[in-house]
VOPAGU-2260 file (C-alpha; in pm, 1 decimal, decimal comma):
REM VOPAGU-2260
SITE   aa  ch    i         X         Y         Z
SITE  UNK   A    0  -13303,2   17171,1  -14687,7
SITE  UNK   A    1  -13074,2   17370,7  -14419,0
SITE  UNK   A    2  -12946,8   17582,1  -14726,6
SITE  UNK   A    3  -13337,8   17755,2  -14788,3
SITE  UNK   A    4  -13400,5   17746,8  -14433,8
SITE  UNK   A    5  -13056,5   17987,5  -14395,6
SITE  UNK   A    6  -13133,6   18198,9  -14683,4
SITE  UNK   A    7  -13478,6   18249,5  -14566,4
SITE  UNK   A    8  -13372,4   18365,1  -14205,7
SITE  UNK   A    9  -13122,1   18619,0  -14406,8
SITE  UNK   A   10  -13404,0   18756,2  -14639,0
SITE  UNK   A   11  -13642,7   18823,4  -14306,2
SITE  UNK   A   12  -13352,0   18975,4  -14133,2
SITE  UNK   A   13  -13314,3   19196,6  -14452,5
SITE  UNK   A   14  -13671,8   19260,3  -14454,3
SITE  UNK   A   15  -13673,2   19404,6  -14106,2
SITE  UNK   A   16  -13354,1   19580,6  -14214,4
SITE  UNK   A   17  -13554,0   19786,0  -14473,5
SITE  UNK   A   18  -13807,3   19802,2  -14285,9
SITE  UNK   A   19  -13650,1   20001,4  -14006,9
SITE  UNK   A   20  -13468,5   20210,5  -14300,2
SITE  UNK   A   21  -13839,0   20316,7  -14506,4
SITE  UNK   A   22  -14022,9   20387,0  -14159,2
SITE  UNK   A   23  -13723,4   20519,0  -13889,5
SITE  UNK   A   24  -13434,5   20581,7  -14182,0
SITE  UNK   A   25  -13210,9   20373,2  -13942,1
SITE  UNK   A   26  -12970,7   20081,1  -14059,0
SITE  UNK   A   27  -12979,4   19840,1  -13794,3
SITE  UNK   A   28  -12721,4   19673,5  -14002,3
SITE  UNK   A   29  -12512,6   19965,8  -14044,2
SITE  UNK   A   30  -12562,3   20020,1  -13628,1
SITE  UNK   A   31  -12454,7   19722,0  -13516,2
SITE  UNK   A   32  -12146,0   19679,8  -13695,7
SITE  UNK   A   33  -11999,0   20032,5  -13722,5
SITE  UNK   A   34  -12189,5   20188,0  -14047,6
SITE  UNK   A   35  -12266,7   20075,3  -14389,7
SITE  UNK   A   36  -11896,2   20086,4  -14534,8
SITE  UNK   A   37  -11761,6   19890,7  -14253,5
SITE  UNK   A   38  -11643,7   19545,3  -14356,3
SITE  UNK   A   39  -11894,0   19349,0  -14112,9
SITE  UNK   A   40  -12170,6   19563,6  -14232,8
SITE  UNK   A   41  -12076,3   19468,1  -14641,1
SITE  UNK   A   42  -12078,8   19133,7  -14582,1
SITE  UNK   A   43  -12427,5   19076,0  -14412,6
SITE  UNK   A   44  -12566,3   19279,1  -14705,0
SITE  UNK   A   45  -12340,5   19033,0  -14930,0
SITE  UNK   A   46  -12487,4   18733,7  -14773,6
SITE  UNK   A   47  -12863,9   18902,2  -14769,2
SITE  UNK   A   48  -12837,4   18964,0  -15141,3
SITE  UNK   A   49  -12744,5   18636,5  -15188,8
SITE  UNK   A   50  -12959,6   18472,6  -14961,9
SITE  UNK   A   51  -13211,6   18656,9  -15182,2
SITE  UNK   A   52  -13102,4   18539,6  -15520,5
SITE  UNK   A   53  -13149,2   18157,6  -15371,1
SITE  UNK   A   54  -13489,6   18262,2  -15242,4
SITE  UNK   A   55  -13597,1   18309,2  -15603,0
SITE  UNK   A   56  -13517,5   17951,4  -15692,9
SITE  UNK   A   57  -13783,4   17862,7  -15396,3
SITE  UNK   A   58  -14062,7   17998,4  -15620,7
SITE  UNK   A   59  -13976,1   17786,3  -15926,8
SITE  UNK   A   60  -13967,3   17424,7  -15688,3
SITE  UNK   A   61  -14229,9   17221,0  -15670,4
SITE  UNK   A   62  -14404,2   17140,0  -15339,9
SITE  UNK   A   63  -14303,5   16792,2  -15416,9
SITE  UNK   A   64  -13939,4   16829,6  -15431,0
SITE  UNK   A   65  -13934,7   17069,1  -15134,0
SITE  UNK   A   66  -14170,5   16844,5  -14900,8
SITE  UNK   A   67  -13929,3   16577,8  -14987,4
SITE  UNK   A   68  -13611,8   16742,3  -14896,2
């Protein structure tokens, strides 16, 4: 499904987000759209927290229904 696929590419980008925040203490987020209360910024977190809250529903489908999606 296109839908996991998308929320799984915004949960690795978040990953590498913290990452870079817990090793370097930089945002790339917050960099490359003009700081963490800039609109831009707000809204990829928005869309990585929810791309997060779908993620969970991955761990309670079975392999059947995702293999035949």
């Amino acid at each position: 499904m296109i839908l996991d696929r998308i929320a799984l590419l915004l949960v690795i980008i978040g990953a590498f987000n913290w990452g870079s925040i817990g090793l370097f203490q930089f945002d790339l987020v917050a960099f490359i759209f003009g700081g963490q209360g800039a609109l831009l910024s707000r809204i990829v977190y928005t869309l990585v927290a929810l791309a997060g809250i779908w993620c969970v529903s991955l761990l309670f489908r079975s392999r059947e229904e995702s293999s035949v999606m």
